[in-house]
N, C-alpha and C positions, 0 to 999 in steps of 0.2 A: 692117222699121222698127219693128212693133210691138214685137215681142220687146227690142229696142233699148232701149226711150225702159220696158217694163218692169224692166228691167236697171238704166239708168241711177237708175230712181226707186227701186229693191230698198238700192240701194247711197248715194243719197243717206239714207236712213232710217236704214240702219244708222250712218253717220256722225253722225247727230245723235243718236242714242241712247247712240253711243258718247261723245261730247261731253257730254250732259248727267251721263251717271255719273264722267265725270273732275271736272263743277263740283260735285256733289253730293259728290264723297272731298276736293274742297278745301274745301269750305264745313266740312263734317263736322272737320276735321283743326285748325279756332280752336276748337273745342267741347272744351273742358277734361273732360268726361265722357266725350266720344268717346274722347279719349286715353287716358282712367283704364281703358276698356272694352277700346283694344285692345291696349295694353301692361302690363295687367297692376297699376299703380300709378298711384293718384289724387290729385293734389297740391292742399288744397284753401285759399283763400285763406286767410288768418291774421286772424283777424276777434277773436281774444284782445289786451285792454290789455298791454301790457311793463310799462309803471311806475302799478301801480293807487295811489300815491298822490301821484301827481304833481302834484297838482291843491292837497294840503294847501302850504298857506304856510312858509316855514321863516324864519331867519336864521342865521349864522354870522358871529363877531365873533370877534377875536382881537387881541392885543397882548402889546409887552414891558414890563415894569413899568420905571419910569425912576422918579428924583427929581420930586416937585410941579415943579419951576421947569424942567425939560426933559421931562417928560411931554404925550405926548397924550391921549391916553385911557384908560392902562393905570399905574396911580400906583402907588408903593409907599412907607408911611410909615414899613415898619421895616425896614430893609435886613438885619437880623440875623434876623428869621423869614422875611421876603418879598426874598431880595437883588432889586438891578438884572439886569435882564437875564431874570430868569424870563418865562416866557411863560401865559400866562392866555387861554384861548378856550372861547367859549357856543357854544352849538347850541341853538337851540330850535324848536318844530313848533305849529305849532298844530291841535291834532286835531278830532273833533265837538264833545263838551265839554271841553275837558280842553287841557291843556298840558304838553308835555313839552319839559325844560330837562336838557341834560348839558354838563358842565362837568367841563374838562379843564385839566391843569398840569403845565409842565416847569418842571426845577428850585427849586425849592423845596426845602427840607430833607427830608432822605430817613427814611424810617422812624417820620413825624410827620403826627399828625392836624390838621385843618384847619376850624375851623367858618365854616363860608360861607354869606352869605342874599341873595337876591335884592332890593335896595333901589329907595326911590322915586326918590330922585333920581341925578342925571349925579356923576360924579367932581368933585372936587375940588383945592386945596389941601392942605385936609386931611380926614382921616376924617369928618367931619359934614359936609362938606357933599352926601353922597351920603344924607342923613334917614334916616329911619326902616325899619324892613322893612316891604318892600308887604305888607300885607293884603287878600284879598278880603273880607272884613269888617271894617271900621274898629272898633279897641278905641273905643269912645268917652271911654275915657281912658286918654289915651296915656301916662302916669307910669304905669301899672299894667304888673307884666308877669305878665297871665292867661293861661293857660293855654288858657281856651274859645277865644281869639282867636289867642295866641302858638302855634301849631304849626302840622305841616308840612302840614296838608291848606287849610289858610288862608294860609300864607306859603308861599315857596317854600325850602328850605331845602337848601343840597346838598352838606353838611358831607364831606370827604374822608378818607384816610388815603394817602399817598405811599409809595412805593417806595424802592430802593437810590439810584434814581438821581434822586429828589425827583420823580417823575414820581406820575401820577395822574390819577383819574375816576369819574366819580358821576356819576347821573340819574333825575332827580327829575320823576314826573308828577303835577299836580294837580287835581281836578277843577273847574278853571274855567276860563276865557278872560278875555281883557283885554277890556273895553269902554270906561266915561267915564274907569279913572282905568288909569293904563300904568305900570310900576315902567321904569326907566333905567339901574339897574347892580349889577353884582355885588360884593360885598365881604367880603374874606377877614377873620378875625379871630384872635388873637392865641390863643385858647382850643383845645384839639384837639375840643370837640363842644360841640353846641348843651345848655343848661339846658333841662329841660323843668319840674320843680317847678313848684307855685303858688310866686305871690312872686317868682320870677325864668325864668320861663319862655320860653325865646327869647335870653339873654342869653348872650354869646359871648366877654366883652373885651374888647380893644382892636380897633381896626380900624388892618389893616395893610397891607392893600392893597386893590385897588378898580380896575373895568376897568367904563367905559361902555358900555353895549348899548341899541343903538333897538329897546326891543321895540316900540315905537311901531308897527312894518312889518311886526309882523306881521300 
């Protein structure tokens, strides 16, 4: 009986020894290091951003240029430099200091330059009612076109040259951001480049088309 009830205890030990190293290879086998140890290859979490500026603000606006009296937001005042039907779209970002604005067009006249500035106000009926080019420093007088005031690190300026197929793009970054006062839209002008001279600095032509943008959001 002795020998027995040693046997029976010999052989219950072994079974719970054996049991413990079977929970101890399950427990081990979630341990993502365990794995990497006994196969050779350690897969380890992805702890890297995908999109490190996702966080920066954007907008994208786009339109087809129409006549004032069936326009939405995308006008065109000379159908002979700007036809109906071209299409006009922004892109702009708003960075740490800084703003960047690219500005893209189909159809339009092919193999023709294009001066275009970033304005204060919305589209119109006609070419003035989109005012004057935003400035991050106000000319204090606005009949002047200076030079110190009228260029591209002060205004947004993003004058183009189109393609075979009137197509086209430019992008223009500045060092500022919008705060109290926010420009409204873009407007194409009759000239192929912006004046930079004292005395007419900034000055572009006619305005011949014009496409509203909320920079408001950004």
């Amino acid at each position: 009986m002795t020998m027995a009830r040693h046997t029976h205890a010999r052989l219950r030990l072994v079974a719970a020894v054996a049991a413990a190293g079977l929970m101890a290879a399950a427990c081990g086998g979630d341990d993502p290091e365990s794995i990497g140890s006994a196969g050779g290859e350690t897969t380890a979490p992805n702890t890297t951003g995908t999109t490190e500026n996702q966080d920066q603000p954007g907008l994208e606006r786009s339109g087809r240029l129409a006549p004032p009296k069936s326009a939405d937001a995308a006008y065109t005042y000379n159908q002979q430099l700007a036809p109906a039907g071209a299409e006009l779209t922004v892109d702009a970002e708003k960075l740490d200091q800084a703003t960047r604005v690219t500005f893209e067009v189909n159809g339009l006249l092919p193999n023709r330059g294009y001066a275009v500035h970033v304005h204060t106000d919305p589209c119109g009926p006609n070419g003035e009612a989109a005012g004057p080019h935003f400035q991050k420093n106000q000319n204090p007088d606005s009949g002047t076109h200076d030079p110190a005031y009228a260029n591209p690190d002060n205004e947004i300026w993003l004058d183009l040259r189109t393609g075979e197929e009137g197509e086209g793009e430019t992008t223009a970054e500045v060092p500022f951001t919008f705060a109290e006062r926010v420009p409204a839209s873009v407007v194409v002008h009759a000239q192929e480049s912006t004046a930079t001279a004292p005395g007419e600095a900034g000055k572009a032509g006619d305005r011949i088309a014009c496409l509203t943008v909320p920079f408001d959001t950004l």
